[in-house]
PDB file of N, CA, C and O in Angstrom:
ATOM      1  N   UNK A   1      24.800 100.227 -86.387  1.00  0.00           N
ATOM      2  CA  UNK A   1      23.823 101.104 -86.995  1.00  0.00           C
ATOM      3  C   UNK A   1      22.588 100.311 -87.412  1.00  0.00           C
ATOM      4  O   UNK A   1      22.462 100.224 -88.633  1.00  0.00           O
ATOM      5  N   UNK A   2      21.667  99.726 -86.694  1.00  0.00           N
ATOM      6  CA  UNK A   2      20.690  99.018 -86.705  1.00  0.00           C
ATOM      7  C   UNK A   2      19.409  99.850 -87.219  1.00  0.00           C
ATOM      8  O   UNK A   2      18.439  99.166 -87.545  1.00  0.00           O
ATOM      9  N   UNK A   3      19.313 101.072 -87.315  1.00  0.00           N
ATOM     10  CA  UNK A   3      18.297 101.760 -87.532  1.00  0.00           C
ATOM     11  C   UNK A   3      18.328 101.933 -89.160  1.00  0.00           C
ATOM     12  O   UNK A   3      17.234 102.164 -89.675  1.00  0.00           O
ATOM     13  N   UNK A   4      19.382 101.853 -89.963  1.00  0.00           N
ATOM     14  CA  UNK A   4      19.573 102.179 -91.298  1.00  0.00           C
ATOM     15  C   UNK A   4      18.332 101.273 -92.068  1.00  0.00           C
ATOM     16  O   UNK A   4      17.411 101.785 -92.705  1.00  0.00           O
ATOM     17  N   UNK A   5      18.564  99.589 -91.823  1.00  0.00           N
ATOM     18  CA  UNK A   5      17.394  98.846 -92.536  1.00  0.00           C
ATOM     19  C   UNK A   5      15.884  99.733 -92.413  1.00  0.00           C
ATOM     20  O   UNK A   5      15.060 100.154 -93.225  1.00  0.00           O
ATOM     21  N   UNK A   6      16.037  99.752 -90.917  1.00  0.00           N
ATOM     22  CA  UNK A   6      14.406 100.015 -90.548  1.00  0.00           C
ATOM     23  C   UNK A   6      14.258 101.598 -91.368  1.00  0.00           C
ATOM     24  O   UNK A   6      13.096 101.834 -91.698  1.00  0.00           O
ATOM     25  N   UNK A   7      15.238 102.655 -91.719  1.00  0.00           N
ATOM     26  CA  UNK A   7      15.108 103.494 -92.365  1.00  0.00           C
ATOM     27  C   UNK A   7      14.273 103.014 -93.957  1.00  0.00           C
ATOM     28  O   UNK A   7      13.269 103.364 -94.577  1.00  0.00           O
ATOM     29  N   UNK A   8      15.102 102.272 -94.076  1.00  0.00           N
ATOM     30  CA  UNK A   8      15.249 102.179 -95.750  1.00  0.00           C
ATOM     31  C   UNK A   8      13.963 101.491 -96.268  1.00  0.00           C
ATOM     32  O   UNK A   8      13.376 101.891 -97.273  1.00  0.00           O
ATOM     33  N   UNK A   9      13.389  99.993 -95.219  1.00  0.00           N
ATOM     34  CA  UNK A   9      12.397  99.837 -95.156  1.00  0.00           C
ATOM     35  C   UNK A   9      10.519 100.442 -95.004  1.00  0.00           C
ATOM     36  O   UNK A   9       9.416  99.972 -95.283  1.00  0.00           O
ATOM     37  N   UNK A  10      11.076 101.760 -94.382  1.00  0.00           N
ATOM     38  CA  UNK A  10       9.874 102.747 -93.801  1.00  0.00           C
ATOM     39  C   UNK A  10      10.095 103.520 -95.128  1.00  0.00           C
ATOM     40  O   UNK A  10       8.975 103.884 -95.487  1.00  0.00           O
ATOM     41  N   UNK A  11      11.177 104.005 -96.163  1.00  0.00           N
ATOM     42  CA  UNK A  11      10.672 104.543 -97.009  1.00  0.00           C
ATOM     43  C   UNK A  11       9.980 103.689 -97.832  1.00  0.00           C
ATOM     44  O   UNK A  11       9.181 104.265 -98.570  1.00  0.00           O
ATOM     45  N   UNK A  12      10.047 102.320 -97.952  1.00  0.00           N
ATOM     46  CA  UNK A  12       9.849 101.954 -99.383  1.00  0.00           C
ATOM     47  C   UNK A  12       8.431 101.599 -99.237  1.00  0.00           C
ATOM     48  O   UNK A  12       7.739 101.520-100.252  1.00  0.00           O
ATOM     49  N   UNK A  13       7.856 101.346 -97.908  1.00  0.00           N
ATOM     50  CA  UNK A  13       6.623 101.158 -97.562  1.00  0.00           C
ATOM     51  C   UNK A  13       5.896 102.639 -98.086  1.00  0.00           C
ATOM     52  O   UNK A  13       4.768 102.711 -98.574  1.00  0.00           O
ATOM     53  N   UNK A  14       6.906 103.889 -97.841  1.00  0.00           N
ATOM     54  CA  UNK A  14       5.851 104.856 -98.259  1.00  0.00           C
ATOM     55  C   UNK A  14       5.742 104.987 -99.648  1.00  0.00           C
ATOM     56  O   UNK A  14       4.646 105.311-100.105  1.00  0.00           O
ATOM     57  N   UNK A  15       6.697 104.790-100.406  1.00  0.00           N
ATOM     58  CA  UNK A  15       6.888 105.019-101.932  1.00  0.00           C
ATOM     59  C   UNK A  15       5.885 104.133-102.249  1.00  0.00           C
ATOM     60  O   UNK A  15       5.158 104.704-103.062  1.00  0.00           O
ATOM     61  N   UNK A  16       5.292 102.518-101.913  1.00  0.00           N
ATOM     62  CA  UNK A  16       4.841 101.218-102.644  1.00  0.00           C
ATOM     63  C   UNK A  16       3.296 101.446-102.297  1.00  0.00           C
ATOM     64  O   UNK A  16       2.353 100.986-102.941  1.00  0.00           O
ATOM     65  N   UNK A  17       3.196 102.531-100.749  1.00  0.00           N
ATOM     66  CA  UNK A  17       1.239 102.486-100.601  1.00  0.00           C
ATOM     67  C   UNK A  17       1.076 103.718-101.299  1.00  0.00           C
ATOM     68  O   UNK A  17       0.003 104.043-101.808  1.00  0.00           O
ATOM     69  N   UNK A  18       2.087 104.398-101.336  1.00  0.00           N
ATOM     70  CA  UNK A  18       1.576 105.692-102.152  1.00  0.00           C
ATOM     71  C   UNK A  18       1.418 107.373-101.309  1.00  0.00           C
ATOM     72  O   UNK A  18       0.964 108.505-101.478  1.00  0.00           O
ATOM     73  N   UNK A  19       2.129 106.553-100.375  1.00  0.00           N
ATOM     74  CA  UNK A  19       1.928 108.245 -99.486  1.00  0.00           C
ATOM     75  C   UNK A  19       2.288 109.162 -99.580  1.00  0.00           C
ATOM     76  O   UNK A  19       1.850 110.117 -98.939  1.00  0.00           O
ATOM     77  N   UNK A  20       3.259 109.229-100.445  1.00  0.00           N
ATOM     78  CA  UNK A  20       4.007 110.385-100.882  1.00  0.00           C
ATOM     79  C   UNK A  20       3.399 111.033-102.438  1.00  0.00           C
ATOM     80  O   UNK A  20       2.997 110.595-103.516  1.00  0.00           O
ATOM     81  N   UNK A  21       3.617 112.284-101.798  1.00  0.00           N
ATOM     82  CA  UNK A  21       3.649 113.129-102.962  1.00  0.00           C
ATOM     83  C   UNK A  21       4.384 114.130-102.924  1.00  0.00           C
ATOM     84  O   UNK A  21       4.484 114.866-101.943  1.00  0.00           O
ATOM     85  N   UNK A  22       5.206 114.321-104.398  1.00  0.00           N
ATOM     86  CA  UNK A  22       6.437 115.052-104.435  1.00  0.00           C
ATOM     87  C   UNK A  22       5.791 116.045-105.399  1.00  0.00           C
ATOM     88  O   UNK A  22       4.910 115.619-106.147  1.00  0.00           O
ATOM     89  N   UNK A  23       6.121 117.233-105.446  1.00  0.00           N
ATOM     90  CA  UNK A  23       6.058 118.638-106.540  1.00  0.00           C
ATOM     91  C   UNK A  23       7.325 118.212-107.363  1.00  0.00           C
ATOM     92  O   UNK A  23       8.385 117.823-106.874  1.00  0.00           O
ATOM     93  N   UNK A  24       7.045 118.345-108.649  1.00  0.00           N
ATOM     94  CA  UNK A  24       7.835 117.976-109.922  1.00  0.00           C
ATOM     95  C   UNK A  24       8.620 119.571-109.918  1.00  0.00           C
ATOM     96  O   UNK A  24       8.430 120.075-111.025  1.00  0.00           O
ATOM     97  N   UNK A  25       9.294 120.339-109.169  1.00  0.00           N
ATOM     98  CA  UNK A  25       9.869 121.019-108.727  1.00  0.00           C
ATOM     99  C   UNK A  25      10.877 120.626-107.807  1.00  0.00           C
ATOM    100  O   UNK A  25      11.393 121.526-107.144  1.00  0.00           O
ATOM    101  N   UNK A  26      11.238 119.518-107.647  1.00  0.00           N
ATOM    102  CA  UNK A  26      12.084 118.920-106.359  1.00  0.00           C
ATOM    103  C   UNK A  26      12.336 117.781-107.214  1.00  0.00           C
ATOM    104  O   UNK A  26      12.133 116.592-106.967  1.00  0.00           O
ATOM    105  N   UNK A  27      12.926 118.455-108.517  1.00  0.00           N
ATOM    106  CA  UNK A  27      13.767 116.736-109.391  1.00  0.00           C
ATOM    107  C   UNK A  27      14.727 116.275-109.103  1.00  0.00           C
ATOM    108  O   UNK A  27      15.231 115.306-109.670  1.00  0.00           O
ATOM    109  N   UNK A  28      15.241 116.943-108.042  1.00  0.00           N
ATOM    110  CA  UNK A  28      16.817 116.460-107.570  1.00  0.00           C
ATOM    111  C   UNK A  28      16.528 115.315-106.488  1.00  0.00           C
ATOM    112  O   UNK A  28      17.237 114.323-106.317  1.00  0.00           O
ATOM    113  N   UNK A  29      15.291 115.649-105.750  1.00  0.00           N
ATOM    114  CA  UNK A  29      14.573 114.193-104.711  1.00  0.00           C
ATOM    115  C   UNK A  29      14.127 113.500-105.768  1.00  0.00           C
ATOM    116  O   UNK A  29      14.688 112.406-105.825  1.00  0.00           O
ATOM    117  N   UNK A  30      13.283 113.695-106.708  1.00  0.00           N
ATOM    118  CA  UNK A  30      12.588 112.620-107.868  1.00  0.00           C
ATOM    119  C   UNK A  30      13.611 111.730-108.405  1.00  0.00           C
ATOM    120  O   UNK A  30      13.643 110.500-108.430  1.00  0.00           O
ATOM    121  N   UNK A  31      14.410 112.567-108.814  1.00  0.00           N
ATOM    122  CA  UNK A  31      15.568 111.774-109.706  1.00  0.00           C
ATOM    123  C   UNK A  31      16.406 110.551-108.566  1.00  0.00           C
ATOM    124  O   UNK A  31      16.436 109.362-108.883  1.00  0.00           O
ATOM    125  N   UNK A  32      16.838 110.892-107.675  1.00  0.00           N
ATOM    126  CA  UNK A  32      17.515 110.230-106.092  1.00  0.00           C
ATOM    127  C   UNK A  32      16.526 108.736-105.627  1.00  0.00           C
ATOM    128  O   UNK A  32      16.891 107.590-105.367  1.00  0.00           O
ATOM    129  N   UNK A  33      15.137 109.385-105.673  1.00  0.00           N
ATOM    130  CA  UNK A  33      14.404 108.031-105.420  1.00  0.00           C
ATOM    131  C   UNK A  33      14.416 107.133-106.659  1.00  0.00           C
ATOM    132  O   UNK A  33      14.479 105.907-106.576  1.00  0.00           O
ATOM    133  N   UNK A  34      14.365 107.676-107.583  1.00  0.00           N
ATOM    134  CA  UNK A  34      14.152 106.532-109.584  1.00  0.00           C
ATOM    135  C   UNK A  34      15.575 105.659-109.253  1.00  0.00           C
ATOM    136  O   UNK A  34      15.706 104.444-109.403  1.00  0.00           O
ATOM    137  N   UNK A  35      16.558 106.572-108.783  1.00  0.00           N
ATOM    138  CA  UNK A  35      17.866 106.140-109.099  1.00  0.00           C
ATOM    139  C   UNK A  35      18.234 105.038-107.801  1.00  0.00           C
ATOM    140  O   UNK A  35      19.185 104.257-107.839  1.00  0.00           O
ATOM    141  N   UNK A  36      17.497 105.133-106.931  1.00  0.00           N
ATOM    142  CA  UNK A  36      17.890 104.598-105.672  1.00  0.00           C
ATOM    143  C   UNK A  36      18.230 102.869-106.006  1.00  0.00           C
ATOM    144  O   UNK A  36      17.519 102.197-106.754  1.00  0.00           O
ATOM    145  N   UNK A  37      19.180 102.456-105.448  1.00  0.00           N
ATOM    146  CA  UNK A  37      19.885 101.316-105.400  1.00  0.00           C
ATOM    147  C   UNK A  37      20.027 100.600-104.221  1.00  0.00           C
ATOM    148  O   UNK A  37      20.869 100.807-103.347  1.00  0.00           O
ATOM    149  N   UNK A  38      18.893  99.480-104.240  1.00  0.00           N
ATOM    150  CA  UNK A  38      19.672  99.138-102.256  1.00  0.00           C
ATOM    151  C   UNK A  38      20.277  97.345-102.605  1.00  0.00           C
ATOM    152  O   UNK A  38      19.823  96.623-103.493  1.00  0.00           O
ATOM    153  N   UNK A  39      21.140  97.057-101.841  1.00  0.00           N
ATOM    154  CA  UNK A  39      21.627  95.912-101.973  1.00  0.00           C
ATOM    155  C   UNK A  39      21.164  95.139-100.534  1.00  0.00           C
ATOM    156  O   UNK A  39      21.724  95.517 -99.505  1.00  0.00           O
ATOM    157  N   UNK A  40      20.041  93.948-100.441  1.00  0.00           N
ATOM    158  CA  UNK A  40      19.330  93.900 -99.319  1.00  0.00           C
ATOM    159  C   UNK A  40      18.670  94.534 -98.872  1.00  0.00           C
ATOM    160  O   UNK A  40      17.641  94.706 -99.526  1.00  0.00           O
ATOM    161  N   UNK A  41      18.782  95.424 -97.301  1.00  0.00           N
ATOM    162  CA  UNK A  41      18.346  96.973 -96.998  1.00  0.00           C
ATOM    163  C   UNK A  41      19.279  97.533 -96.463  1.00  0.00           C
ATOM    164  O   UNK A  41      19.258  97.740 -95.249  1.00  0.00           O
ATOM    165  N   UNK A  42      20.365  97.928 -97.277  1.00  0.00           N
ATOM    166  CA  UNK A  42      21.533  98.995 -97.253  1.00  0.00           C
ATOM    167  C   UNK A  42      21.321  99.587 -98.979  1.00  0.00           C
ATOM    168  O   UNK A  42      21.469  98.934-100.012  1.00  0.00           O
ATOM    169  N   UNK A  43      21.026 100.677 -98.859  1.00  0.00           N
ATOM    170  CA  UNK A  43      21.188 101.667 -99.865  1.00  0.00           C
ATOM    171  C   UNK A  43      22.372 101.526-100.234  1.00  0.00           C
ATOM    172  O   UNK A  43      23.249 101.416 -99.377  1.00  0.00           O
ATOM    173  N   UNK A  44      22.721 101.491-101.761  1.00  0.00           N
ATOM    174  CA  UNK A  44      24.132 101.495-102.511  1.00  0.00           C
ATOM    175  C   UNK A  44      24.495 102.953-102.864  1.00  0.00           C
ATOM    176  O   UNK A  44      23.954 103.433-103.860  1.00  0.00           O
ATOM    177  N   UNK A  45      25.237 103.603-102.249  1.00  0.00           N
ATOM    178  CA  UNK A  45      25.070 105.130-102.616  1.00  0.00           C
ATOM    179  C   UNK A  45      26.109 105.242-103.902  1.00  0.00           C
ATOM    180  O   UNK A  45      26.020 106.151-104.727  1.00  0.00           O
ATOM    181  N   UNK A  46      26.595 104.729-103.930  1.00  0.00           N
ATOM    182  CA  UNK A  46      27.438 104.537-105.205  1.00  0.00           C
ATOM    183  C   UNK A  46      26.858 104.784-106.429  1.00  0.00           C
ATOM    184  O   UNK A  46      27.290 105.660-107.178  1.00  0.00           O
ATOM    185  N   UNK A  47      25.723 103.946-106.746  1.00  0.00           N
ATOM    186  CA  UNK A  47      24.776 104.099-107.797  1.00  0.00           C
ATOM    187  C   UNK A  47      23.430 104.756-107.153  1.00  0.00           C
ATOM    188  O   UNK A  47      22.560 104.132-107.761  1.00  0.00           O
ATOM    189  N   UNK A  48      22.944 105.396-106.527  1.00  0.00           N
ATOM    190  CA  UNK A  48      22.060 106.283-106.197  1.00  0.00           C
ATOM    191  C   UNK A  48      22.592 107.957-106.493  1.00  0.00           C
ATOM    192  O   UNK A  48      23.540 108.510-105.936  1.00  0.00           O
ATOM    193  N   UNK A  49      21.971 108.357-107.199  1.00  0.00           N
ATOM    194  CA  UNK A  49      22.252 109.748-107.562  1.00  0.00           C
ATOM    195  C   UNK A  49      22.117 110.684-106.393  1.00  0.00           C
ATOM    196  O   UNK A  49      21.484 110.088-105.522  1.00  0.00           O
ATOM    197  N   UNK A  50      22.412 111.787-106.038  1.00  0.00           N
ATOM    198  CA  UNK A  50      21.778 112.500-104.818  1.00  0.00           C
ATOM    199  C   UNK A  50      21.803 111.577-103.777  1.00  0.00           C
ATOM    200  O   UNK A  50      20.758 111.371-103.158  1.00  0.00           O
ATOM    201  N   UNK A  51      22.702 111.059-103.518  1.00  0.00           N
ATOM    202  CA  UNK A  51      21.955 110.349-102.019  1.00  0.00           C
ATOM    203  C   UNK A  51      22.290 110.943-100.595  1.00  0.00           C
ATOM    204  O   UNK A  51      22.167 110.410 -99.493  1.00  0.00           O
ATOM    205  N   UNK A  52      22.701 112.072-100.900  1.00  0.00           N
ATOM    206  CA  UNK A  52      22.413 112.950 -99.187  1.00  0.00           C
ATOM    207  C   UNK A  52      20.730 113.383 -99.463  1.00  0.00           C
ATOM    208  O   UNK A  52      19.867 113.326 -98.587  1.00  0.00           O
ATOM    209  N   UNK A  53      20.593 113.646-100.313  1.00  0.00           N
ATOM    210  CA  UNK A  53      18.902 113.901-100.358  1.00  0.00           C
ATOM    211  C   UNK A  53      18.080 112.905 -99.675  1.00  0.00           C
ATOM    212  O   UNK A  53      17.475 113.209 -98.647  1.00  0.00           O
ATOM    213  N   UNK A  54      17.996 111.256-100.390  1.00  0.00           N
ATOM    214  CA  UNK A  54      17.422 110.125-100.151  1.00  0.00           C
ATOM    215  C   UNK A  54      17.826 110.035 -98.654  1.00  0.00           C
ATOM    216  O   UNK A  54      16.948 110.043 -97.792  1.00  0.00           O
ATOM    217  N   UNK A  55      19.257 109.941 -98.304  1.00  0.00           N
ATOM    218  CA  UNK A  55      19.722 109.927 -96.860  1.00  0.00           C
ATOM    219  C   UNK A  55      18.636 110.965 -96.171  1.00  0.00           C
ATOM    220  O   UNK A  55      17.578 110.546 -95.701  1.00  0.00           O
ATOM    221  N   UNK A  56      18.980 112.269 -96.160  1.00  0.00           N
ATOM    222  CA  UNK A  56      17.165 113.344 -95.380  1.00  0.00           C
ATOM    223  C   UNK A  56      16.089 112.774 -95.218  1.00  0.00           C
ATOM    224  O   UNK A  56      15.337 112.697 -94.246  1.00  0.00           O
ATOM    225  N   UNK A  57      16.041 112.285 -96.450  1.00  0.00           N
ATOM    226  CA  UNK A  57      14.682 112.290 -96.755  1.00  0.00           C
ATOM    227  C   UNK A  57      14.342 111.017 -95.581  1.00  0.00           C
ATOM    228  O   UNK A  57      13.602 111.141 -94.605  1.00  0.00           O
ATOM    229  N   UNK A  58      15.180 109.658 -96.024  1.00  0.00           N
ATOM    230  CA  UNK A  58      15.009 108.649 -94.880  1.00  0.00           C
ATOM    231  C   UNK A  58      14.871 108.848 -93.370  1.00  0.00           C
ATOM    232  O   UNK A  58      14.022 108.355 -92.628  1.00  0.00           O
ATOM    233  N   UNK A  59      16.325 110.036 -92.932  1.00  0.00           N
ATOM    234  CA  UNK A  59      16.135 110.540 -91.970  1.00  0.00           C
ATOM    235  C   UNK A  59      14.996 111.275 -91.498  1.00  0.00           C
ATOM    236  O   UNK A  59      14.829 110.808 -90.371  1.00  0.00           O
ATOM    237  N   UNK A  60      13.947 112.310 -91.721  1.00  0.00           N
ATOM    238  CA  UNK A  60      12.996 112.767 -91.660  1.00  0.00           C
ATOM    239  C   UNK A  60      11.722 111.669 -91.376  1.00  0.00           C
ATOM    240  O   UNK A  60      10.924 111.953 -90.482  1.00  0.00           O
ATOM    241  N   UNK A  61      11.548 110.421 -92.145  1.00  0.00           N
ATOM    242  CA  UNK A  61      10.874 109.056 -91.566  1.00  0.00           C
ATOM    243  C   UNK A  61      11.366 108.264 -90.611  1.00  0.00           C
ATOM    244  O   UNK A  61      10.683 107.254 -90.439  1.00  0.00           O
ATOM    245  N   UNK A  62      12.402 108.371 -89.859  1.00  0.00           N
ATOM    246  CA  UNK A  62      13.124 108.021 -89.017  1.00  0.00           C
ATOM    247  C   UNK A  62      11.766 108.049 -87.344  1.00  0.00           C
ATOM    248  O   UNK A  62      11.827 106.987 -86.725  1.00  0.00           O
ATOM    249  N   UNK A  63      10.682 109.139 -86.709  1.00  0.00           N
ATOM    250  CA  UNK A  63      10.507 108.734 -86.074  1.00  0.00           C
ATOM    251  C   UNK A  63       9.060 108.296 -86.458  1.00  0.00           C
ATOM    252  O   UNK A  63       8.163 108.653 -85.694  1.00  0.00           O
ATOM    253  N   UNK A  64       8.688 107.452 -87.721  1.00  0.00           N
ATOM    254  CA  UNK A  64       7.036 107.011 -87.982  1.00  0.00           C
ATOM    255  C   UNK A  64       7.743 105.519 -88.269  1.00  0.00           C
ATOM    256  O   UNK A  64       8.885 105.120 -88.496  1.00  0.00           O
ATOM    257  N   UNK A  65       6.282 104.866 -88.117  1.00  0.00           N
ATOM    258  CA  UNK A  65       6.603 102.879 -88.710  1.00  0.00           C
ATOM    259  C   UNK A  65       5.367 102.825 -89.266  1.00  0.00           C
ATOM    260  O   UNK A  65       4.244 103.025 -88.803  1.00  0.00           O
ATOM    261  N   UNK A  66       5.854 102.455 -90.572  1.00  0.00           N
ATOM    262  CA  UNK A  66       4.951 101.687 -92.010  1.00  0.00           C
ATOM    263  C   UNK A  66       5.423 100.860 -92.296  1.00  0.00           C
ATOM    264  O   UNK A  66       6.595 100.544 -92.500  1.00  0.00           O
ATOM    265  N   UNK A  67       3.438  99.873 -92.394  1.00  0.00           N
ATOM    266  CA  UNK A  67       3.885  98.451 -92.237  1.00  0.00           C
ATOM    267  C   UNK A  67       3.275  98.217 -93.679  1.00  0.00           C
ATOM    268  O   UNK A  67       3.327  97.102 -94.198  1.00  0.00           O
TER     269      UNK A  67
END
């Protein structure tokens, strides 16, 4: 599963330039990203709240690359 890093990596590039914007109506994604836990670039879902959300959400950036 070689694509998971490059997932996890393409979100954090969007969270750190700022591309995202979330509606404070979708606290169950807000809360999932605050809470997000990665050990290296494998997400710890253990301690990530919601993480079928964060999982979508990664998936959905799955076919863009941010550098």
């Amino acid at each position: 599963m070689l694509y998971k890093p490059n997932m996890l990596s393409n979100l954090d590039a969007v969270l750190s330039k700022g591309y995202l914007a979330i509606d404070k109506k979708y606290d169950k994604l807000i809360t999932s990203l605050r809470t997000a836990y990665a050990k290296g670039l494998t997400l710890d879902k253990q301690q990530t709240s919601y993480d079928d959300l964060i999982d979508g959400f990664r998936l959905g950036l799955k076919p863009f690359t941010f550098k």
